[in-house]
C-alpha positions as CSV (number, residue, x, y, z in Angstrom):
1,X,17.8,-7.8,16.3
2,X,15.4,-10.4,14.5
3,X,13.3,-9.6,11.4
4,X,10.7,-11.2,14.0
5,X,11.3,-9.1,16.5
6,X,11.8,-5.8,14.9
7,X,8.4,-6.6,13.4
8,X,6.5,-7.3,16.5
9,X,8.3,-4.5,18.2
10,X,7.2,-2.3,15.1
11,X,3.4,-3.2,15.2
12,X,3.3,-2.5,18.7
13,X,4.0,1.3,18.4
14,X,2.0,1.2,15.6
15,X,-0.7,-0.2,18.1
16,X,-2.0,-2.2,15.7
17,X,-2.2,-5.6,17.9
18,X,-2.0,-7.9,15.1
19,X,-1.8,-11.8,16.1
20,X,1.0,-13.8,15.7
21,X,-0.4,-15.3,13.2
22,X,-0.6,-12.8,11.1
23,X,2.8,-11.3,11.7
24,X,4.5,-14.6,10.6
25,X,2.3,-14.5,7.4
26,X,4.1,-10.9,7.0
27,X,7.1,-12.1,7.8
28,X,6.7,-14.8,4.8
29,X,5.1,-12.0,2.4
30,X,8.9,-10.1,3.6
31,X,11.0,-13.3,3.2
32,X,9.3,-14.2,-0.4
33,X,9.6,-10.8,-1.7
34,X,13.4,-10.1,-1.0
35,X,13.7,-14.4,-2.5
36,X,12.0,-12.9,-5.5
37,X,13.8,-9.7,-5.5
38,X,17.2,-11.8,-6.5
39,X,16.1,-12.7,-10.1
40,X,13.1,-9.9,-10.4
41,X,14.2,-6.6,-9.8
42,X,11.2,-5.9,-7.5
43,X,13.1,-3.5,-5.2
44,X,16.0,-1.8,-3.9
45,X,15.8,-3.1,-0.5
46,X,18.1,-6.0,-0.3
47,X,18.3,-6.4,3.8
48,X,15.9,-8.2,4.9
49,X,15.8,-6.0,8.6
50,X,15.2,-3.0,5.9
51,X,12.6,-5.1,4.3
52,X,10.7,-5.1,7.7
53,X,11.1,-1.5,8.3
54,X,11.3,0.3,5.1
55,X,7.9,-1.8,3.4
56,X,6.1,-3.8,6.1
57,X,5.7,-1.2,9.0
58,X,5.7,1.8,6.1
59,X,2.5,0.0,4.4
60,X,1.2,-0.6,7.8
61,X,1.2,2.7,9.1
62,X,-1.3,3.5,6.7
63,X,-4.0,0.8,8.3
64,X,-5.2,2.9,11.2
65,X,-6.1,6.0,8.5
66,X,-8.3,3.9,6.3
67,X,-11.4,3.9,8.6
68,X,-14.7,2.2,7.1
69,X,-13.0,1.2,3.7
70,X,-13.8,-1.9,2.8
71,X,-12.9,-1.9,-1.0
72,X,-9.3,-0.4,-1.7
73,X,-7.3,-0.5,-4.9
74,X,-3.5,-0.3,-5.3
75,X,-2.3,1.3,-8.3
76,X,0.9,0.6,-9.5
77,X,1.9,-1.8,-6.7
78,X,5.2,-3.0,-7.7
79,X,5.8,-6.1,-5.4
80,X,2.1,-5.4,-3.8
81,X,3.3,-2.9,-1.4
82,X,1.2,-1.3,0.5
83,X,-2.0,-3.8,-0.6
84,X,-0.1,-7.2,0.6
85,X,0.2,-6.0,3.8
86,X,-2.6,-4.4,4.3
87,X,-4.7,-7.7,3.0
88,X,-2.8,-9.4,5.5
89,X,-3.2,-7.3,8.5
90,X,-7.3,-7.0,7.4
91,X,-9.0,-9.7,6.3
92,X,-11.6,-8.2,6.1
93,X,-10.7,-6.1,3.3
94,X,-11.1,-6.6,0.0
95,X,-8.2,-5.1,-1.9
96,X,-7.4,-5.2,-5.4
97,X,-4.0,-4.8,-6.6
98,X,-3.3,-3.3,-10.3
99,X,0.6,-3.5,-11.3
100,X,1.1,-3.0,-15.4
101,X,4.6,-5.1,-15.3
102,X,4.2,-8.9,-15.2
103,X,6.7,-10.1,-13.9
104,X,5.8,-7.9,-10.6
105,X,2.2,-9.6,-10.9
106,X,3.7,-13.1,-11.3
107,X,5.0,-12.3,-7.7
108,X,1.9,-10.9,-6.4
109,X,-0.3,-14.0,-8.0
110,X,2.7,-16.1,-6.3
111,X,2.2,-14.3,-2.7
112,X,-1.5,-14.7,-2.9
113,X,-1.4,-18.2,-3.4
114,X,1.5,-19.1,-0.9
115,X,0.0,-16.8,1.9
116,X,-3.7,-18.0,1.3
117,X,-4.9,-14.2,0.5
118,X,-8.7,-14.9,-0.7
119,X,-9.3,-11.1,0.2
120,X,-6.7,-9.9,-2.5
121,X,-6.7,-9.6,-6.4
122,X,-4.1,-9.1,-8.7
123,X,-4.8,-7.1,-12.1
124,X,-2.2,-7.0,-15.1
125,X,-3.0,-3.5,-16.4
126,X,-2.5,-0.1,-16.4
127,X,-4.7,1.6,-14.4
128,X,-6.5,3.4,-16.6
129,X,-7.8,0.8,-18.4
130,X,-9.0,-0.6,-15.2
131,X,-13.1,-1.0,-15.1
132,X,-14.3,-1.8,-11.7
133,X,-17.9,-3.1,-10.3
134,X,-18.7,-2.3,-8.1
135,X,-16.4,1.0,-7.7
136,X,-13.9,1.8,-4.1
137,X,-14.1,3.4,-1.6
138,X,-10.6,4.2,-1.9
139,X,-7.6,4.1,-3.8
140,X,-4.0,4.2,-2.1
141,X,-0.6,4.2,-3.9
142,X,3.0,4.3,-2.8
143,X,5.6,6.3,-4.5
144,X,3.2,6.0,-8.2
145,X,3.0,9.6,-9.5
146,X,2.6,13.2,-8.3
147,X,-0.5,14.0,-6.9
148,X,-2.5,15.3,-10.0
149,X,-1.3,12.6,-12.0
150,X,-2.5,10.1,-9.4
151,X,-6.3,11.4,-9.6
152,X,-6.4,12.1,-12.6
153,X,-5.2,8.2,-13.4
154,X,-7.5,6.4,-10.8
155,X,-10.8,8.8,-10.3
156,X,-13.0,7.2,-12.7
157,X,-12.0,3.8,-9.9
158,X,-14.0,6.1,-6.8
159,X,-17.4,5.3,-5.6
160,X,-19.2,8.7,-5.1
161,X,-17.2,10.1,-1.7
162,X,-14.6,7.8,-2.1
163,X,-11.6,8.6,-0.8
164,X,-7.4,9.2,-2.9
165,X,-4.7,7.6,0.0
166,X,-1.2,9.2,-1.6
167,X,1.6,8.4,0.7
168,X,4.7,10.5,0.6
169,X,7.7,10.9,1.9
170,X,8.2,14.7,2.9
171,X,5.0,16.8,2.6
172,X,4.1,17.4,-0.9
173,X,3.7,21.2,-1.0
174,X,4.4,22.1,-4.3
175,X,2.0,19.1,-5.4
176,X,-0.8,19.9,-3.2
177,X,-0.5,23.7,-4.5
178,X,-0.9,21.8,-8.2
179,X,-4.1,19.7,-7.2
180,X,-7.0,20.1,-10.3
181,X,-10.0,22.2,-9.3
182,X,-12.9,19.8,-7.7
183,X,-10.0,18.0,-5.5
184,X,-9.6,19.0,-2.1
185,X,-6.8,17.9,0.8
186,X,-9.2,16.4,3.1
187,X,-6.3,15.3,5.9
188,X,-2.7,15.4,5.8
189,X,-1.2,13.1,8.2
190,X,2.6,13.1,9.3
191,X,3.0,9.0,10.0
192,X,5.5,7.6,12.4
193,X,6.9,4.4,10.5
194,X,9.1,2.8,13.7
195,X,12.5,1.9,12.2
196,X,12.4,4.6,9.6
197,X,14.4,7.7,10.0
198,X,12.7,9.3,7.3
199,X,9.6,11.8,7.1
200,X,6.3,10.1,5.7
201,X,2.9,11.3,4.9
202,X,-0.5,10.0,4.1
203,X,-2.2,12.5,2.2
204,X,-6.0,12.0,1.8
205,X,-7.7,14.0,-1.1
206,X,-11.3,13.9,-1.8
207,X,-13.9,15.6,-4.5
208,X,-15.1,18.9,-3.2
C-alpha cells in the first residue's frame, strides 16, 4: 500500500478529516525527514510506510486530546515529532518546538521553511533554560524522560492550569506511582495509533 494511502486511511480512523492538502504537506514533512535521516541520524525508522505509521499517525493521535490549547511546547523533539505534525494538522496552533541538538533543529528550521509552517518555532536549547512570554497552555513530549523528570524540566513553561501531555508506550505505572507531591494524573488515555501494533498512551498531568 502507498505512504499516501496508508495515511489517508490512517486519519480516517483517527477521524480527524484533515484535507488533502494538509495530508500531502505531511506526507512531505514524512518524505523530508526519512531524506534527512540518511546523513542525520534523526531516527530509527528507515521505511518510509513505518515513517507514516510509527510518527505521523502516532503524533496525530494525540490532536483530538489537546482540546482548547492554543499554545503547546515540545520538549526535546528530535526531528519535531509530535509538534510538526501537529502544526500541520492545526494551523491554528501555535507550537513551539525546543530540541537541544542542532543538527535536529537545522532539520526542524529546514521543515518549517519548506512546508510554509508560520504557526511553528524552533528553539536551540535545553529546556530548562527555556523562558517563555507569554507561558502554555501545555507542554507535550514523546519518548523525553520519565514522568517526574518531565515536570520537573518543563513546569516553570505552564500558564497557571496548564496542562503536562506525556505520551507512552505501555502505561506508566511505576512512573505515575513516582509523580512529585502537587502533580496529579488528570486523564490517562489508551490511544489507538492505526498501523501500530503496539500499546500507546497519552498521559495528562496537572497541578493539584
Amino acid at each position: 500500500m502507498s505512504e499516501h494511502r496508508i495515511l489517508e486511511q490512517g486519519v480516517a480512523a483517527l477521524g480527524l478529516g484533515l484535507a488533502p492538502a494538509t495530508q500531502a504537506r505531511l506526507l512531505a514533512y514524512s518524505e523530508l525527514l526519512l531524506k534527512w535521516n540518511r546523513v542525520y541520524n534523526l531516527t530509527a525508522i528507515r521505511a518510509s510506510d513505518q515513517a507514516i505509521t510509527h510518527h505521523m499517525l502516532d503524533s496525530l493521535a494525540v490532536l483530538a486530546h489537546l482540546g482548547e490549547v492554543e499554545r503547546l511546547a515540545d520538549v526535546g523533539s528530535g526531528g519535531g515529532l509530535p509538534g510538526i505534525p501537529l502544526a500541520i494538522a492545526r494551523p491554528a496552533l501555535a507550537v513551539t518546538s525546543i530540541e537541544a541538538v542542532s543538527k535536529k533543529v537545522s532539520f526542524q528550521q529546514q521543515a518549517r521553511i519548506e512546508l510554509g509552517l508560520n504557526n511553528l518555532t524552533v528553539l536551540n536549547e535545553r529546556v530548562e533554560n527555556v523562558r517563555a512570554d507569554p507561558l502554555f497552555d501545555a507542554v507535550i513530549s514523546r519518548a523525553f524522560s520519565d514522568l517526574s523528570e518531565f515536570v520537573r524540566l518543563t513546569a516553570h513553561l505552564l500558564r497557571p492550569g496548564g496542562r503536562f501531555l506525556a505520551m507512552k508506550g505501555v502505561y506508566p505505572e511505576a512512573e505515575i506511582a513516582s509523580l512529585p507531591a502537587g502533580i496529579r494524573v488528570a486523564e490517562a488515555l489508551p490511544l489507538q495509533v492505526p498501523g501500530l501494533d503496539a500499546e500507546r498512551h497519552l498521559i495528562i498531568l496537572d497541578q493539584a
